[in-house]
C-alpha positions in Angstrom: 79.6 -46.2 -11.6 77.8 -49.2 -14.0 76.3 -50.1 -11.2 74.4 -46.9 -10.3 73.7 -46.1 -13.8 72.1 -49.6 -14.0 70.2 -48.9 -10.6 68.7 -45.5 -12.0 67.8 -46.9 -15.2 65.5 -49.4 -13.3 64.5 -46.7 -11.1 63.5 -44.9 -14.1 61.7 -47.8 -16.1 59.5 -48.4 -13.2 58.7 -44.6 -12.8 58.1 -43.2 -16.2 55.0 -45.8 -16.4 53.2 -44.8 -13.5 53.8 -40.9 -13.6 53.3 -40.8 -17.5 50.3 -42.5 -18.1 48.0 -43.0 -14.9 49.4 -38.9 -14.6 50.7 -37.0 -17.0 51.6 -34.5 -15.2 51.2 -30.5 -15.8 51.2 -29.5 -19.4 52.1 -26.0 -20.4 52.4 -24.5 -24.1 54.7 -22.3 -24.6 52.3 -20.4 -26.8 50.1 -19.9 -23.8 51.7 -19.3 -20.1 48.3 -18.5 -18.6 47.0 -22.1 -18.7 48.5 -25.4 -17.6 46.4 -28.4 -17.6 46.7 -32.2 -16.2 45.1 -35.4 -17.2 45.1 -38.4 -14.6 42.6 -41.9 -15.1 41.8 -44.8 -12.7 41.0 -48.0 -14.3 37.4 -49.1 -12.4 36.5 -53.1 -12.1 33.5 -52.4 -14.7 35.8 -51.5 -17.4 35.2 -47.7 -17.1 38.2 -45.5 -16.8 37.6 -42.5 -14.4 39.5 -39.3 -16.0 40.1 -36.4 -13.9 40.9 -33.2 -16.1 42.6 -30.7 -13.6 42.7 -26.9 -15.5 44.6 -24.2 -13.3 44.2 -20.4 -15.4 46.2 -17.9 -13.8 44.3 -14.9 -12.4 42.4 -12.7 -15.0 41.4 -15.7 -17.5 38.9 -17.9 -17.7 37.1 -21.1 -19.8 34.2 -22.1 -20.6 31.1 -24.0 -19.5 30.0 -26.7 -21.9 27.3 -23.7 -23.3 29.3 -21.1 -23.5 27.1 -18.8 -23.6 26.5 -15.6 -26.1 30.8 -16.1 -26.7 33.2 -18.3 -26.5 33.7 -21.6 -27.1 33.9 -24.8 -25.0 36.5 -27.0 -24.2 36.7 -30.4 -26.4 38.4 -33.3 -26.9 39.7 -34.6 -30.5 40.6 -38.7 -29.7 43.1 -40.8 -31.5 42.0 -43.7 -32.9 38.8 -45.3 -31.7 36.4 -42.7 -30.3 35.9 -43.9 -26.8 31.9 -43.4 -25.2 32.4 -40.6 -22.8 30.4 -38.9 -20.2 32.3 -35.5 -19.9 30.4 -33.7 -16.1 30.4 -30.2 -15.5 31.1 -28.5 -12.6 28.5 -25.3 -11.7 29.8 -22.8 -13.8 29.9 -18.9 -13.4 28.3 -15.8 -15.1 30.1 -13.5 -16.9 29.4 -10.3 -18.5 31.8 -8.2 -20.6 30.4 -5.1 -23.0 26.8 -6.2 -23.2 27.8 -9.8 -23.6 26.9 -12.6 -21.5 29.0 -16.1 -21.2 29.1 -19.0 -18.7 32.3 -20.5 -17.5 35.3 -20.7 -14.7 37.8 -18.9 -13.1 41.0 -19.9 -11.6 41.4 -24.3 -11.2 38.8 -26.2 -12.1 38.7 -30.4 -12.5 36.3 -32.0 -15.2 35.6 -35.4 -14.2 34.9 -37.6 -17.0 33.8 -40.9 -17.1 35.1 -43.0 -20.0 34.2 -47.0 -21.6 37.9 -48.0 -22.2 38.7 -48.9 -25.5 40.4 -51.9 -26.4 44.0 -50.9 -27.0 44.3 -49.9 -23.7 46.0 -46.5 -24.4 43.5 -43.6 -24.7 45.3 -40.3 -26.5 44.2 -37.4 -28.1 44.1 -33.1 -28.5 42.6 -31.5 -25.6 41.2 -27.6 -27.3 41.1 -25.4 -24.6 40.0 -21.9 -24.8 40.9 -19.1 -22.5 40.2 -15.6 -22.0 41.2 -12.3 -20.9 41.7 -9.2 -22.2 41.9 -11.8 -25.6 41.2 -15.1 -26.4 43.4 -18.3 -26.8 43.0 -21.5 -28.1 45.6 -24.0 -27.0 46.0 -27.8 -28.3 47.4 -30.1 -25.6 48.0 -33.8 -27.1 48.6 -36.4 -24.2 48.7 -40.1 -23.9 47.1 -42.4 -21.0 48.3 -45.9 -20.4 45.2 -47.2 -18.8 46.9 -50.4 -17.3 49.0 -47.7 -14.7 47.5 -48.0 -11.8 46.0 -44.8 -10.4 48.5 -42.2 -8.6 48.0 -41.4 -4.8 45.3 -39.4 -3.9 42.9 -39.7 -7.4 40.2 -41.6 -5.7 40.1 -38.4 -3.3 40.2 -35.3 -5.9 38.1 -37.0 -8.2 35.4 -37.4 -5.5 35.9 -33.7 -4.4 35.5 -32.8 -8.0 31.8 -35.0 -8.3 31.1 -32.7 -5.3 31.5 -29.7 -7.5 28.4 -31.0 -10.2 25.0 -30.2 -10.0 22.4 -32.4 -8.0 19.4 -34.1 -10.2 17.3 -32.7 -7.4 17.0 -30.9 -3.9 17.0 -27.4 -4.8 13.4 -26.9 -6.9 10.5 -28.2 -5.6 8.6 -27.2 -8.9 10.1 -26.5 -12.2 7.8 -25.1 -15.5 8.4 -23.3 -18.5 6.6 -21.1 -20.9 7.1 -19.6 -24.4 6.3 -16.2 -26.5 7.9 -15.1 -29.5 11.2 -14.2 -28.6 11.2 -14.9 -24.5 11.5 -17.5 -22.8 9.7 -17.7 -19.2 11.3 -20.4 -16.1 9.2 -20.6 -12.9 10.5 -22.5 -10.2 9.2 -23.0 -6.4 11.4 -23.5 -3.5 10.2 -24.1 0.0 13.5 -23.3 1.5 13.0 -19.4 0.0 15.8 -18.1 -2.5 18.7 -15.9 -1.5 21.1 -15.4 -4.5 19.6 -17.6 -7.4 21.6 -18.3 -10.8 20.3 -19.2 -14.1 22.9 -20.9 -16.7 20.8 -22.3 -19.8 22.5 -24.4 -22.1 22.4 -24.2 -26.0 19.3 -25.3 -27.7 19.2 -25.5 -31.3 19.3 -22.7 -33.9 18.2 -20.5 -30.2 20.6 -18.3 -28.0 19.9 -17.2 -24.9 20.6 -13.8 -23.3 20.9 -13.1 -19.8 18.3 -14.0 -17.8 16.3 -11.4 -15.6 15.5 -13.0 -12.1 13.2 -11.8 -10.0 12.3 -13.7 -6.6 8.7 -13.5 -4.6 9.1 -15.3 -1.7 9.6 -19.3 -2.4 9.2 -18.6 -6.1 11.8 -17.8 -8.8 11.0 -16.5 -12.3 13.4 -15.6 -15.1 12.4 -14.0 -18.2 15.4 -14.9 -20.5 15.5 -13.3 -23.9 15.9 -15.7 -27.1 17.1 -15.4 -30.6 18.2 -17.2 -33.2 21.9 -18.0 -33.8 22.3 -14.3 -35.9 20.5 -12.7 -33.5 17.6 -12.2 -35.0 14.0 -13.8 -35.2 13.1 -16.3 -32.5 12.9 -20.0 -33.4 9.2 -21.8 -31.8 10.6 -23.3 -28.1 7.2 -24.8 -27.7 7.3 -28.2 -27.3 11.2 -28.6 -27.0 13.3 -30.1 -24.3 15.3 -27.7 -22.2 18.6 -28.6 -19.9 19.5 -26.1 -17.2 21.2 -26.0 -13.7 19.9 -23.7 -11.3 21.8 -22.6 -8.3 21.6 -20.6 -4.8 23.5 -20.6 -1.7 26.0 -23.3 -2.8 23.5 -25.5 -4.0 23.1 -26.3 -7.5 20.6 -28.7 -9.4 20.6 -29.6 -13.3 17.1 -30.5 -14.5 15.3 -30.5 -17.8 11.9 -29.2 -18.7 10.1 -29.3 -21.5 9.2 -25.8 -23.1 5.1 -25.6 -22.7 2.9 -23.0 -24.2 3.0 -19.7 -22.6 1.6 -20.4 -19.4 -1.1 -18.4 -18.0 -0.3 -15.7 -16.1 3.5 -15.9 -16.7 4.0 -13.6 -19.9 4.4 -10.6 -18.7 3.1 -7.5 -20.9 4.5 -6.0 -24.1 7.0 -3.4 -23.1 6.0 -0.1 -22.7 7.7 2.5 -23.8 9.0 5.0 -20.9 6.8 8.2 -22.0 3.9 6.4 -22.0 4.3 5.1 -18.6 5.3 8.1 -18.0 2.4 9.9 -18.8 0.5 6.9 -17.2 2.1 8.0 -14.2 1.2 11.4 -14.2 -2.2 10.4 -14.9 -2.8 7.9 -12.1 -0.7 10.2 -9.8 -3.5 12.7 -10.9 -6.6 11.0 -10.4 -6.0 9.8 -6.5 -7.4 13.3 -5.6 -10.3 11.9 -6.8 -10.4 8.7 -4.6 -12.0 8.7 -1.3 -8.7 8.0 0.2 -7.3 11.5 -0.2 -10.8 13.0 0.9 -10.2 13.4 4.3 -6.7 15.3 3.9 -7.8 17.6 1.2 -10.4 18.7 3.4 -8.0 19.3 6.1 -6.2 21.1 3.3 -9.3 23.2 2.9 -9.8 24.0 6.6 -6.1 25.3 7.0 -6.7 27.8 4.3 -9.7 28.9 5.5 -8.7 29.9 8.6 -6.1 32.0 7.9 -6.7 35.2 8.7 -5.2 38.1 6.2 -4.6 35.7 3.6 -2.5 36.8 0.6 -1.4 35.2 -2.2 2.0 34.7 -1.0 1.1 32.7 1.8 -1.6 30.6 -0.1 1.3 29.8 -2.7 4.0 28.8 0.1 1.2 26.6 1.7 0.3 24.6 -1.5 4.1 24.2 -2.7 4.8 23.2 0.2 2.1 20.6 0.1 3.2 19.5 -3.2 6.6 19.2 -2.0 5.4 16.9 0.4 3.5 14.8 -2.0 6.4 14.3 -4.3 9.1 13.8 -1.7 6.9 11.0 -0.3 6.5 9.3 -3.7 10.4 9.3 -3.3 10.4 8.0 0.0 8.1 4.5 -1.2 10.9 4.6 -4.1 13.3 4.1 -2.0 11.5 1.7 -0.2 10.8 -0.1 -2.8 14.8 -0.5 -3.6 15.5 -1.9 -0.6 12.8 -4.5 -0.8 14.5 -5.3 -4.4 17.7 -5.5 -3.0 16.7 -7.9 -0.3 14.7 -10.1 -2.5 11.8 -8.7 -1.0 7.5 -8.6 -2.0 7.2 -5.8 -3.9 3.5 -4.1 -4.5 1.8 -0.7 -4.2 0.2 -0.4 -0.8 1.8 -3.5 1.0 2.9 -1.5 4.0 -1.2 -1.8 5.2 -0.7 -5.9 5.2 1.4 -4.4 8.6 -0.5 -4.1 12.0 2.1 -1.7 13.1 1.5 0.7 10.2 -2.3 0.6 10.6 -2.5 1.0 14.2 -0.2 4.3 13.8 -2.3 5.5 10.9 -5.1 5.1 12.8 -3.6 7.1 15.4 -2.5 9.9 13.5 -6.1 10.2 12.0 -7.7 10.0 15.6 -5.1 13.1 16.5 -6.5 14.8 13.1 -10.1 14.6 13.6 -9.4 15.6 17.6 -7.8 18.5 16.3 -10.3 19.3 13.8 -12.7 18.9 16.8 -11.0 22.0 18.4 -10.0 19.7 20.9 -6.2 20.7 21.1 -3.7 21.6 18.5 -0.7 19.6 17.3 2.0 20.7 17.0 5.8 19.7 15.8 8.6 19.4 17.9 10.0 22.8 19.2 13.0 22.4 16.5 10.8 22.9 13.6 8.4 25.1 15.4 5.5 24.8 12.6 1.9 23.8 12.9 0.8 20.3 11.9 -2.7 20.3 11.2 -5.7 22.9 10.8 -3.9 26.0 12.2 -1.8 27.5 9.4 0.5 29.9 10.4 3.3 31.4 8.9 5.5 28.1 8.7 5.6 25.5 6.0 6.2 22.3 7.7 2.6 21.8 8.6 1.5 22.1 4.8 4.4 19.6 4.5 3.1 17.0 6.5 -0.2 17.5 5.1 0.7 16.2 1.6 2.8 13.9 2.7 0.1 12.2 5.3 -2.2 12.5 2.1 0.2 10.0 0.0 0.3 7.6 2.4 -3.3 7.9 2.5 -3.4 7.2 -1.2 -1.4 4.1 -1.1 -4.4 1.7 -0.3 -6.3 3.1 -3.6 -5.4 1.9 -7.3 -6.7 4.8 -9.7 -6.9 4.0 -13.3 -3.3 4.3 -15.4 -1.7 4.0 -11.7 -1.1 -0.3 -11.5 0.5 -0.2 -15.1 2.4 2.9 -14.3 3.7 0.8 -11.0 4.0 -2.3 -13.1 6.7 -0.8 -15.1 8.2 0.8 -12.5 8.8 -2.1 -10.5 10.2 -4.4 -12.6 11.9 -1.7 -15.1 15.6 -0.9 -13.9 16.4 1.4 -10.6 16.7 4.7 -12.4 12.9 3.9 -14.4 11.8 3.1 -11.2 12.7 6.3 -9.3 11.5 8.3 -12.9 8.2 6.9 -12.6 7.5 7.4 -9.1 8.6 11.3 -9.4 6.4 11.6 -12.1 3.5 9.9 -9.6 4.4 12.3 -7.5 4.0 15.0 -9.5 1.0 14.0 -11.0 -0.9 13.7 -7.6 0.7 17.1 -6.7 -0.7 19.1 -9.5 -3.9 20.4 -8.1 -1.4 21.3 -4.9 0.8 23.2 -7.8 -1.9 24.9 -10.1 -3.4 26.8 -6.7 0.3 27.7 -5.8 0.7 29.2 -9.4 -2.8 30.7 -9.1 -3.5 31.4 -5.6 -6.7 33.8 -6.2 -8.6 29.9 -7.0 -8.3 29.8 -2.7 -8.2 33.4 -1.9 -11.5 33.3 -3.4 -13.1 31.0 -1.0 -15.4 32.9 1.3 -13.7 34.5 4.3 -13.7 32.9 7.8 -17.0 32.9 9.9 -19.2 31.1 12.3 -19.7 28.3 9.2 -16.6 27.3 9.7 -17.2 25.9 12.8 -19.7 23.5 11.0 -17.2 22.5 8.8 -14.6 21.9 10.9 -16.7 19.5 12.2 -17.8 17.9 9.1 -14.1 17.4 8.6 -13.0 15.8 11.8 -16.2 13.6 11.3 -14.8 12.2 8.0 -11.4 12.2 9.2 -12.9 10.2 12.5 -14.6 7.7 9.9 -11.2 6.9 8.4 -9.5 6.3 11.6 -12.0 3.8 12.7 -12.4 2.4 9.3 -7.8 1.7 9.5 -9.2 0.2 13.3 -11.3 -2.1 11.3 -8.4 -3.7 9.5 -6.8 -4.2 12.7 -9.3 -7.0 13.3 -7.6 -9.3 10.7 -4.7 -9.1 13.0 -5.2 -9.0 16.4 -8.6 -10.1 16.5 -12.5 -8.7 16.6 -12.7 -8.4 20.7 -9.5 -6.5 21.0 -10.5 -4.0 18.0 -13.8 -3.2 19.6 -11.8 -2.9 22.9 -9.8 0.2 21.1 -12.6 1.4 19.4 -14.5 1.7 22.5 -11.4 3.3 24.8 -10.7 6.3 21.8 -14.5 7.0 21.8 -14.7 7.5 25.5 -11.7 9.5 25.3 -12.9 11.9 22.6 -16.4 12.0 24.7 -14.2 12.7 28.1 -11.5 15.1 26.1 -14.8 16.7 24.4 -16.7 17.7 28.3 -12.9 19.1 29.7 -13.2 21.3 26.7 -16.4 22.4 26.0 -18.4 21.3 28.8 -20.4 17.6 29.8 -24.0 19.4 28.5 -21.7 19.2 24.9 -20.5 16.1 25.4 -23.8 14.3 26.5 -25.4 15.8 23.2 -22.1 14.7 20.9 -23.0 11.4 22.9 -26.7 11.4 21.9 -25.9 12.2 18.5 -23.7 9.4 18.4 -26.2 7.2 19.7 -28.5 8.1 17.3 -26.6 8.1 14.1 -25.5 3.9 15.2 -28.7 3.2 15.7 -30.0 4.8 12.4 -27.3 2.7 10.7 -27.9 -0.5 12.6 -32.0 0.4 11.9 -31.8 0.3 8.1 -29.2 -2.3 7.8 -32.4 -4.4 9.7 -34.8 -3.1 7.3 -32.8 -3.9 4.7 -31.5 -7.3 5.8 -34.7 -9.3 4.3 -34.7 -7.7 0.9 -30.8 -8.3 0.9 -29.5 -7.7 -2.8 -25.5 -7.6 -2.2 -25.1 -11.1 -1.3 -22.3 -12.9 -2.8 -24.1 -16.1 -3.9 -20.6 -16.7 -6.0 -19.0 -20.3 -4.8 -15.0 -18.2 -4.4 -12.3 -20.7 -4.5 -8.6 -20.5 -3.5 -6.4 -19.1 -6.3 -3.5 -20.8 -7.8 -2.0 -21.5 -11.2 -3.0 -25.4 -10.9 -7.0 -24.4 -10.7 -6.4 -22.1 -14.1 -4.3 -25.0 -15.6 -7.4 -26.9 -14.4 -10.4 -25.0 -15.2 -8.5 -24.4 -19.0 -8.5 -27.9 -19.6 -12.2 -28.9 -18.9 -12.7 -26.0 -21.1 -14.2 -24.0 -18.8 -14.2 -19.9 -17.9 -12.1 -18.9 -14.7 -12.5 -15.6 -13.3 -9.8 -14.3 -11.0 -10.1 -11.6 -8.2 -7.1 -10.4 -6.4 -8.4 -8.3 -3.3 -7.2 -7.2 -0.2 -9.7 -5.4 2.9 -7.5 -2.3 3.2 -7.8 -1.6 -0.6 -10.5 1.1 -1.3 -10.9 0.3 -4.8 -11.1 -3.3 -4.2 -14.4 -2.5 -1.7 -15.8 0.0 -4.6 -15.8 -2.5 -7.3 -17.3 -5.4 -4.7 -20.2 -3.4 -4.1 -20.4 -1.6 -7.7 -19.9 -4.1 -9.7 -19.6 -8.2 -8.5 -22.5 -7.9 -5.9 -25.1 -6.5 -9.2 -27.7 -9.0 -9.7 -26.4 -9.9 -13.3 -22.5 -10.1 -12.6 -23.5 -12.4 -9.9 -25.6 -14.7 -12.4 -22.7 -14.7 -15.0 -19.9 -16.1 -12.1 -21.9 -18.5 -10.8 -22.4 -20.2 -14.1 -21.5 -23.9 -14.3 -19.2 -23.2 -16.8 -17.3 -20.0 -15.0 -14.9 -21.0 -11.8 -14.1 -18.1 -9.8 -11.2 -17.8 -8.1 -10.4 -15.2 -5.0 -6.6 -14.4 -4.1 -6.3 -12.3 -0.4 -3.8 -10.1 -0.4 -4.9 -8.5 3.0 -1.6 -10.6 5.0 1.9 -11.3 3.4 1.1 -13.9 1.3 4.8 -14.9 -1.2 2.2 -17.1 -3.4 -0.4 -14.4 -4.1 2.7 -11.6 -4.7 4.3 -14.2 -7.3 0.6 -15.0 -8.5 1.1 -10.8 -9.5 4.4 -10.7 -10.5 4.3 -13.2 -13.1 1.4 -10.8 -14.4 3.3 -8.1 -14.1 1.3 -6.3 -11.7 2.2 -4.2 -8.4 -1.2 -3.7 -7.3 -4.5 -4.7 -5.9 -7.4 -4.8 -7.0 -6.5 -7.9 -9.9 -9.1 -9.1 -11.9 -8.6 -11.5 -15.1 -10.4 -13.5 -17.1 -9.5 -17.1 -18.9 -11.9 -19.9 -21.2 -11.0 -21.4 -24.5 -11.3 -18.1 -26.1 -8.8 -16.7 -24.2 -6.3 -19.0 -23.5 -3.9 -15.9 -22.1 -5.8 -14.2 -20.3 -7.3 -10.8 -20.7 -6.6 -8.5 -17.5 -9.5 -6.0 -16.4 -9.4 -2.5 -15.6 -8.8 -1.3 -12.1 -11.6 0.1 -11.5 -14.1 -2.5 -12.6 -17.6 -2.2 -14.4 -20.4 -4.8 -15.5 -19.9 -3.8 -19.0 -16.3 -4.8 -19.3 -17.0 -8.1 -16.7 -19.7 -9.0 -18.9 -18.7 -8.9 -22.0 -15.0 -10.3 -21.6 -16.9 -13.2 -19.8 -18.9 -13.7 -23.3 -15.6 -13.6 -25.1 -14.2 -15.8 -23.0 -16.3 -18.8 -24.9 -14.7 -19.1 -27.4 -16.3 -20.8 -30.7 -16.5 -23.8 -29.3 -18.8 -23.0 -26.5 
């Protein structure tokens, strides 16, 4: 029996050194029972102790990140003796957000690996201050002890190098990273090739600052956030500007730490002052409004206008289920691109108002249906929808209501290539506001272009008293289908940009011969030479005076137009010069209205091509993720997008939608500064 109890004493004395000080083992407090920790070290052949701090939380609590966040606080160490030089490494943390508060931390086990100069007793000791959290909050003090002459236990060298693969790379993720300031916001851009799929933001503290959650919103290869900053009692914003930021960002696994140093607020990235939801509101119903009055909407109204006047025995009943039911296809429509719209969000998509025309397939069926109008406007056939729904679609009437339907919704769609005034800061909101804002403000769109529908369905004697049907009509019909006809080959036009000029004409050519060859079945070939004839003669008439007027040519664009990006502003701003920017797109009306009203006059001309003015062009006609994050950083939706920069507006000052040589003028003037 002396003999064994010898033996396990020896046993014991060769055991207790290894497992109690290269690894502790799992502490537990009794005080806590929802956290157990364990500290282990590896002596290196530099001197430097590796330290591997293992945390296991049961489910429901969590710790902290080294910036906790808006709570919390993160773990420390309190060391015995000599303070030892340590480099404690974080592992990517996680986002958490309780009752309107945000924090940054881990669930379940995590292992700190820390990398420590060894001090000269060779014992390293001290109070690991752990806090966890649930439902409450616990801080727990775990004292240990390390003899740092153990050797290491089995299978350190492997966790501790599978806990360096939890840390954030120094790069490979961004391929750009900037920041701007404004009072009380902070702005991150950052570019990734690769394309973003479920991007993170963690931000630690800065000084006498706190950080709310960020707001991300992705736009093909680039990432901004717009994080929120006050001071430490929530109030007042310190100045950023100038300061030295540390962050990780992270996607798909992938995590990089980086710091960037806080610049002014960058052109183009602060987004505009909030607006309060009434007024964009009432912007909405306003710019909803006013696209009656674009040529967009033209064609449809005057379908509109043909359907009622060739009912026969029209009442006041029938006029006001026509119009409502035109109106209910309006608003029902606006829905429709709202929910369009939240998909694209939820996919991390392009959002902007009228992107669906930067697609072939869409323009080549638009064109279509407009062909099908103006043939049936023609008297060519009639349209109708399928047998289910038994209702008229186009110029006929009738009793039914899904015709009238169609008609108001075909005019919204119509009305997505124009930007009316109040309509892009309405849509600005809206699509970066929250999904419920977002769905508000696109009713109210709706409504607001429906309201000419509604006030003739709540006063139907405005159409009963247009004059009653009679050979005139005829005419008009055909004025109709001719401006319905112009549309369809003007949506052909943009097809070029995408399948090419030969092609196009190819189209152009076979739907002309078909209405030529549809128009002698119906009406005889005498017609249908003369239609011919007429056609001949109105081409030549136009190609005639764009000959005569080819000499004394006075809508050239003598403007030198370079490629937009952020580097030419950053650029242009530095050599103190003037930078004019022009976001356009061929399928956007207004775009075309304020080329030929406004940048082709004589004098708006002579002011961009000024040696001190550098004009910049964006084309949004094709998907294009830089120009959409060029918008989004502005907080616009829409084209057309005109700003102007120079050392008197360092910012920025964004123009009107609808442009005029007034306001192109004289913002260029203010643009100078005084210095110029």
């Amino acid at each position: 029996m002396t003999i064994f109890k010898q033996a396990l004493l020896c046993l014991l004395w060769l055991w207790l050194p290894f497992a109690g000080a290269a690894d502790g083992g799992w502490l537990r407090v009794p005080d806590n029972p929802h956290a157990r920790v364990r500290f282990r070290t590896a002596p290196q052949d530099n001197g430097d102790v590796h330290l591997l701090l293992d945390v296991a939380l049961e489910k429901g609590w969590k710790t902290y990140w080294r910036s906790p966040g808006e709570g919390g606080v993160a773990p420390s160490i309190a060391w015995r003796g000599a303070e030892p030089t340590v480099n404690w490494q974080w592992p990517t943390p996680q986002r958490f957000d309780v009752a309107g508060i945000t924090t940054q931390g881990y669930r379940g086990d995590v292992s700190f690996p820390l990398q420590i100069r060894a001090p000269a007793s060779g014992t390293l000791s001290g109070v690991l201050t752990l806090p966890t959290c649930s439902n409450v909050c616990i801080l727990t003090d775990y004292p240990f002890s390390l003899d740092l002459s153990a050797p290491a236990a089995p299978g350190f060298a492997h966790d501790y190098a599978k806990a360096q693969g939890t840390l954030p790379l120094r790069q490979g993720l961004t391929d750009a990273l900037t920041a701007g300031y404004r009072a009380g916001e902070l702005q991150l851009t950052a570019v990734r090739k690769a394309g973003w799929d479920n991007p993170a933001l963690y931000l630690d503290d800065a000084q006498d600052a706190s950080f709310a959650k960020p707001a991300l919103r992705v736009a093909g290869e680039t990432l901004t956030a717009t994080v929120p900053v006050s001071d430490a009692w929530g109030e007042r914003a310190p100045d950023l500007r100038g300061r030295m930021l540390s962050l990780v960002l992270a996607d798909s696994g992938i995590a990089q730490e980086s710091r960037v140093t806080v610049g002014q607020s960058a052109p183009g990235i602060t987004p505009p002052p909030p607006m309060a939801l009434w007024q964009a509101i009432l912007m909405a119903l306003a710019g909803g409004f006013i696209l009656n009055l674009m040529p967009c909407v033209l064609p449809v109204l005057g379908m509109k206008l043909g359907s009622v006047l060739q009912s026969h025995g029209r009442d006041r009943l029938q006029v006001r289920r026509q119009f409502l039911a035109s109106a209910a296809g309006v608003i029902v429509s606006f829905l429709a691109l709202a929910l369009m719209m939240t998909a694209l969000r939820a996919g991390n998509q392009a959002l902007g108002w009228g992107i669906q025309f930067q697609s072939p397939w869409f323009i080549g069926i638009m064109a279509l249906v407009m062909v099908l109008f103006s043939a049936s406007l023609f008297g060519l056939f009639e349209i109708r929808l399928p047998s289910g729904l038994a209702t008229r679609l186009a110029t006929h009437g009738g009793q039914g209501v899904g015709g009238h339907f169609w008609q108001g919704a075909f005019a919204t769609l119509l009305a997505t290539p124009c930007t009316a005034p109040f309509l892009g800061t309405a849509l600005a909101v809206a699509l970066a506001a929250p999904l419920p804002v977002l769905w508000g403000i696109f009713l109210a769109l709706g409504i607001g272009m429906s309201l000419p529908w509604l006030l003739i369905a709540a006063w139907p004697a405005i159409a009963l008293r247009l004059p009653r049907p009679g050979r005139w009509m005829n005419r008009l019909r055909v004025v109709l289908g001719l401006l319905m006809f112009g549309s369809a080959l003007w949506l052909l036009s943009l097809l070029a940009l995408h399948i090419g000029r030969p092609l196009t004409l190819m189209l152009a050519a076979l739907i002309i011969a078909g209405l030529i060859i549809a128009t002698g079945i119906r009406y005889g070939w005498r017609r249908a030479g003369i239609t011919v004839s007429l056609l001949i003669v109105l081409c030549g008439g136009v190609l005639l005076g764009t000959s005569l007027t080819a000499g004394k040519q006075t809508l050239r664009d003598r403007i030198v137009w370079q490629p937009l990006s952020e580097a030419a502003i950053q650029q242009a701003l530095a050599e103190r010069k003037r930078v004019f920017v022009d976001v356009t797109a061929e399928w956007c009306v207004t775009c075309k209205a304020n080329k030929y009203n406004v940048l082709l006059r004589d004098e708006v001309q002579a002011a961009l091509s000024a040696p001190d003015v550098v004009a910049l062009r964006g084309d949004w006609t094709r998907p294009s993720t830089k120009i959409t994050a060029f918008l989004n950083r502005r907080g616009s939706a829409a084209v057309p997008f005109n700003q102007i920069y120079g050392p008197g507006l360092p910012e920025g000052r964004v123009l009107p939608a609808l442009l005029s040589r007034d306001a192109v003028l004289d913002t260029l003037n203010a643009s100078k500064g005084v210095a110029q």
